[in-house]
N, C-alpha and C positions, 0 to 999 in steps of 0.2 A: 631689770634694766632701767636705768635713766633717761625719763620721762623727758622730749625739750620742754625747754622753757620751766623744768619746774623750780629750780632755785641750784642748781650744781656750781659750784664755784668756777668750773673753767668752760659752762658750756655758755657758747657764743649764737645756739638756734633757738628760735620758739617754734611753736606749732604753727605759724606760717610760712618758717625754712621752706622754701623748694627743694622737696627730694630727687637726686637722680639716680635712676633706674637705671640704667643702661651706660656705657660706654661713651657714646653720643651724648647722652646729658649730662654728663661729667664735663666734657670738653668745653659744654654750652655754658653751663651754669659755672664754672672754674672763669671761663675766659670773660664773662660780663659781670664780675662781681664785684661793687665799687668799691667796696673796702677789702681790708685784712680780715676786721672781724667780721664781716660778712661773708667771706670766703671761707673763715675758720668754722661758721654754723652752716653753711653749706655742704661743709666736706662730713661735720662730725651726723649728720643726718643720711649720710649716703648708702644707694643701697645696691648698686651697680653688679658688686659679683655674687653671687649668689650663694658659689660654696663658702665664702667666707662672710658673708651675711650668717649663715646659716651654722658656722663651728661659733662664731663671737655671742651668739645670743645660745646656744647649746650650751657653753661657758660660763656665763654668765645665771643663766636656770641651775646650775647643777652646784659650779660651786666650789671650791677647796674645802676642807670642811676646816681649816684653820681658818674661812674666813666666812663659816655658815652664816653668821649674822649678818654681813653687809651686804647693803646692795649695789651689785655690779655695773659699772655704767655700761659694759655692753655696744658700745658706738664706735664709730669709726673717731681714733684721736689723734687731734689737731696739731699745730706746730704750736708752741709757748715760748715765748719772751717778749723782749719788747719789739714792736715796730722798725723803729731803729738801731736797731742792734748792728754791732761792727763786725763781731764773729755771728757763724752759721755751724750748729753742729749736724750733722748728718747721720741717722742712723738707721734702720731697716725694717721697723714693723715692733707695733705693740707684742707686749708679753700678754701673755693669757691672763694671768692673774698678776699682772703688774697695772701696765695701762688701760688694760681693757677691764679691770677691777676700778680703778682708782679714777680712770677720766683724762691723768694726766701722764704725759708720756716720760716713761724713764724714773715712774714713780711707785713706789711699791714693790721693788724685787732686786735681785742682787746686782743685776748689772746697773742700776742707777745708784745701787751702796755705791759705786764706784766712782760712776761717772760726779755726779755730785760733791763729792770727799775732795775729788780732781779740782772740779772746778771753782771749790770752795778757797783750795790751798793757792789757786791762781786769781782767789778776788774777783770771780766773774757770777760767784754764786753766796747769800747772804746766811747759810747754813750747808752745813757738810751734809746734813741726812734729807731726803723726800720719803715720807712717807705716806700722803694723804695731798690733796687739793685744795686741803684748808688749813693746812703746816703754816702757812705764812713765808716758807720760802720765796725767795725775789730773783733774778736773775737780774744781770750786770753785766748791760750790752753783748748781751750773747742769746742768741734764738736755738731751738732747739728742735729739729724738725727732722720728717722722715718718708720715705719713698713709697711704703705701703702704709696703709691708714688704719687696719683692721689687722685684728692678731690674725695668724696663718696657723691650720693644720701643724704640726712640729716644726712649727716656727721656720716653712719654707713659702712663699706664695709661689706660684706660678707664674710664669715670664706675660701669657695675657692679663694676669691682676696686678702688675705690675705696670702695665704699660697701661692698663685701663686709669689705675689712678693715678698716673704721671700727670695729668694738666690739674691737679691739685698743688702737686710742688710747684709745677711749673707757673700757675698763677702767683701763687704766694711769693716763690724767688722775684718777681718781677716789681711786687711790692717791697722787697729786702735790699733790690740791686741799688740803690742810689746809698747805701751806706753800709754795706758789708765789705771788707775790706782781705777777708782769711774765711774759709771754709775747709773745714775738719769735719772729713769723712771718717763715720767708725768702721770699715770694714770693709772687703771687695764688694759685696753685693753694692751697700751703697753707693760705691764708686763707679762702680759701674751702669748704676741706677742714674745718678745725677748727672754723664758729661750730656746725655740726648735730651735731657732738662734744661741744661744752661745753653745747650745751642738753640733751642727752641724761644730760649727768652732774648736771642739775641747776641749772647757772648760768643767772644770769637776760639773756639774751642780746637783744638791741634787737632790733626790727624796724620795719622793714627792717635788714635785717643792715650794717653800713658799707661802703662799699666799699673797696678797699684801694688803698692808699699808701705809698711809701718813706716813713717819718714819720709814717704815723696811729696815733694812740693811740684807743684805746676802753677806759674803766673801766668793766668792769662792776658794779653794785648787790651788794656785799658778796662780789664776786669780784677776779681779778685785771684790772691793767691789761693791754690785748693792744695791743701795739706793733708796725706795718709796715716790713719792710725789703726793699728790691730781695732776690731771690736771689742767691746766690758761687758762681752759675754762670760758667763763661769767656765766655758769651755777654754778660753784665753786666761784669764785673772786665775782659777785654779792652777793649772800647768805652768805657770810662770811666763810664757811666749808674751804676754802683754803685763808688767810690771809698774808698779804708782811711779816712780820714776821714766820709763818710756814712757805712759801719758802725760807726765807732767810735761815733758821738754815738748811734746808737741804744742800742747794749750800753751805755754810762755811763749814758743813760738809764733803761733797764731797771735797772743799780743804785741810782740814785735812789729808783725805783718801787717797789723790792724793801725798800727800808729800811739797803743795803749799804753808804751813803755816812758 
């Protein structure tokens, strides 16, 4: 596991991060954090749920043995891109040996072959492939962030680890709101993860909440558009149900939305 503060390419804590333990110091430490990047090393040092404290650094000791040699960052990982970014992508929890490998999220495993290739062919990404936190890939006004922070048991968390780490988004969107413009959700959980995020931070959110769709747009009332897309999970991208072509027309759309065209 990755040491803070020891030299990691995306890690934003040193070893005097305040850790939160609990639920309650999530909320505490999310909601008084002055910056992004201090929010971002707040969150990747967190230690609140325990079962999945406990699979992420299990993960991490044991290992794929395609990747015996490296060592696993292990951490709860952050949103990435820039500050001011126009689009927001949304997606549901690090991979075992993707992000909870690599540090960075949506990097190292197949669903980020994807999502990156996408976002490449849309100009929002400076290479098509991620595969490491020192690639040199760049991102192009688009942030990339996600609802659980810590990979999950077969990649399900639980609705309390979900809701424990919600004032993580919920800080960070709050730092995003003044120039996100399109928010592209990858898949129902997130979608359903992010509308009690965005009323929390203030947006004025429908109700009943929409339900979600490859293709649905929801404008919010002097907020951003939130745009549905299947997730670049392999269980989609295999099966054809989400094709490079339906992701593409969403992200062009989100350009649109964003003012990027």
């Amino acid at each position: 596991m990755i040491v803070p503060g020891t030299g990691h390419p995306t890690d934003a804590a040193s070893d005097a991060t305040p850790v939160a333990r609990t639920p309650q110091d999530v909320a505490r430490l999310a909601g008084d954090a002055p910056s992004l990047r201090e929010l971002d090393g707040r969150s990747s040092v967190c230690r609140a749920c325990p079962r999945l404290v406990a699979w992420r650094e299990e993960v991490a000791r044991t290992r794929r043995a395609a990747y015996g040699d490296q060592v696993y960052w292990g951490r709860p990982v952050t949103g990435w891109g820039p500050a001011q970014a126009r689009i927001a992508v949304v997606g549901l929890a690090p991979a075992a040996h993707g992000g909870n490998r690599t540090g960075r999220i949506f990097t190292g495993d197949r669903s980020g072959d994807w999502l990156f290739a996408a976002l490449h062919r849309a100009g929002l990404a400076s290479s098509p492939t991620s595969t490491s936190a020192d690639d040199g890939l760049q991102l192009r006004d688009v942030r990339i962030t996600l609802p659980v922070r810590c990979a999950p048991p077969a990649n399900r968390p639980t609705t309390s680890e979900r809701d424990a780490c919600a004032p993580w988004l919920t800080a960070e969107w709050r730092f995003l709101q003044p120039t996100v413009r399109a928010v592209v959700v990858l898949g129902g959980y997130g979608w359903a993860a992010l509308w009690p995020v965005l009323r929390a931070a203030g947006e004025s959110v429908p109700s009943p909440v929409p339900r979600f769709a490859h293709g649905a747009e929801v404008a919010l009332a002097h907020g951003p558009t939130v745009l549905g897309c299947f997730h670049v999970s392999q269980q989609n991208t295999f099966t054809g149900r989400l094709t490079e072509p339906m992701l593409d027309q969403v992200l062009l759309r989100a350009r649109t939305v964003a003012g990027m065209t």
